[in-house]
N, C-alpha and C positions, 0 to 999 in steps of 0.2 A: 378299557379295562387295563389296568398297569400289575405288571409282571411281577411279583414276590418271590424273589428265590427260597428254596427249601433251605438250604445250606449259607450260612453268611459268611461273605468275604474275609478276607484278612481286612479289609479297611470299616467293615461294618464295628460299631459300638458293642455290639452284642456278641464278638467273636472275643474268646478266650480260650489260647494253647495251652495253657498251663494248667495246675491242677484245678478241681470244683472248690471253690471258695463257701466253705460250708460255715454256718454261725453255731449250730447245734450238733450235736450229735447224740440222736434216742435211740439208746437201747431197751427194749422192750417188747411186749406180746403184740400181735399183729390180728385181726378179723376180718375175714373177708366181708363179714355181714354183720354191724354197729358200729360202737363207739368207743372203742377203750383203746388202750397200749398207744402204739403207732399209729393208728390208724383214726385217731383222733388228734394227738399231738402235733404231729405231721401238718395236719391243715391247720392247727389251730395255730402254731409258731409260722407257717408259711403266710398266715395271714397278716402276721405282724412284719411281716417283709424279712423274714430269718430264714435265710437257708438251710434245708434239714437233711441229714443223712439219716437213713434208718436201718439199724441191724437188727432184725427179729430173732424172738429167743423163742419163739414158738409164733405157729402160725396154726391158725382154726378157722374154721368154716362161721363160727358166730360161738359166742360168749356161750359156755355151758349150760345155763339154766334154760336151755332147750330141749327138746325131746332126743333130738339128736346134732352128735357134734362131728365134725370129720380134721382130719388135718392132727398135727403134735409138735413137739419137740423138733427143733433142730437141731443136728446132727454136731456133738463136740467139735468134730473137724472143721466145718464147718463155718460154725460159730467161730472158733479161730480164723478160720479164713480168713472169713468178712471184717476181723478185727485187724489182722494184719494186712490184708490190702487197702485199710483205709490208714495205715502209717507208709507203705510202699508207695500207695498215691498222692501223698504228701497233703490229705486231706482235713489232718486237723491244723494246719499253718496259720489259718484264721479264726479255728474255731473259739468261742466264746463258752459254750459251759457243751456240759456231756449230763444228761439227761437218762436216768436209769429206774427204769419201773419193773413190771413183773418179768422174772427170770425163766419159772418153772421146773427147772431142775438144778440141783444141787450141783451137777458134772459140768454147769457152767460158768459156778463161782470161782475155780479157781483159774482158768486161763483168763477170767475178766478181773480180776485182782490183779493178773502180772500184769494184764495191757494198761489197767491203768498206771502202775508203777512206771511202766515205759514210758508212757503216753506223760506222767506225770517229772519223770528225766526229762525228757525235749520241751514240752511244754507245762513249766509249772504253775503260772496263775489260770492254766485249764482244769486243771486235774487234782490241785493237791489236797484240797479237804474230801473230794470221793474218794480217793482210793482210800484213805484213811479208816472214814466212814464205812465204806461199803467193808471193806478186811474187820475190823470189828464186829461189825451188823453179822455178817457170814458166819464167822468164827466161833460168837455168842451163839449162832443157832446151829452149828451141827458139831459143836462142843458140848 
C-alpha cells in the first residue's frame, strides 16, 4: 500500500502559495436542495474545467414552489464582505467573466455596482460591460 499525504509538499504539482486562480466568479442564489443559482452553475462551469468562486446572495433550503422553504437573504455586511475579500485575496487576477443571476433583494445592488466598478478599475476586460449592464438594469427597476 503506498502513502498519500494529506497535505502536498512544496515540490508537489498541485501545491499553490499564492492566491486561488479562479476563471469564474458567480454571484447568485444558492439551494441546498435542486438546481438553480450556484448550486447548478458551480458544477456545471467546474465541469468544463473552470474554476469557480461563489458568492451567494441568498441561500434556501430548496426553490420556493414547495410547501416549505427555510433559509433567506444574506446579510448586506456580509455580502460586502465576500465581495471584498475576494479583491483582498487577489482572486480575480485570473479571472475570465463574473457571472450574475438572482440577487433577491434590492440592499444588494448597490454595493455590487461599486464592486464591480472596482473590480472593473483593476481589471477591465473582466468587468466592463457588467457593471455597465448590471447599473442600468438596477437603476431601470427601482427608478
Amino acid at each position: 500500500m503506498q502513502y498519500v499525504p494529506i497535505t502536498p509538499d512544496a515540490e508537489s504539482a498541485h501545491f499553490h502559495s499564492g492566491p486561488a486562480h479562479y476563471d469564474v466568479i458567480s454571484i447568485q442564489s444558492q439551494v441546498v436542495y435542486g438546481c438553480v443559482g450556484n448550486s447548478i452553475a458551480v458544477p456545471a462551469l467546474s465541469q468544463h474545467g473552470l474554476r469557480v468562486a461563489l458568492v451567494p446572495t441568498v441561500i434556501l433550503s430548496n426553490t420556493p414552489h414547495y410547501p416549505s422553504c427555510y433559509g433567506g437573504k444574506i446579510p448586506v455586511e456580509w455580502f460586502e464582505g465576500f465581495l471584498q475579500g475576494l479583491l483582498e485575496r487577489g482572486a480575480l487576477t485570473h479571472a475570465r467573466a463574473i457571472v450574475i443571476g438572482y440577487i433577491g433583494t434590492t440592499t444588494l445592488v448597490p454595493p455590487l455596482v461599486a464592486w464591480l466598478k472596482q473590480v472593473r478599475t483593476s481589471w477591465p476586460d473582466t468587468a466592463q460591460p457588467l457593471a455597465d449592464c448590471a447599473e442600468r438594469h438596477w437603476r431601470s427597476v427601482l427608478c
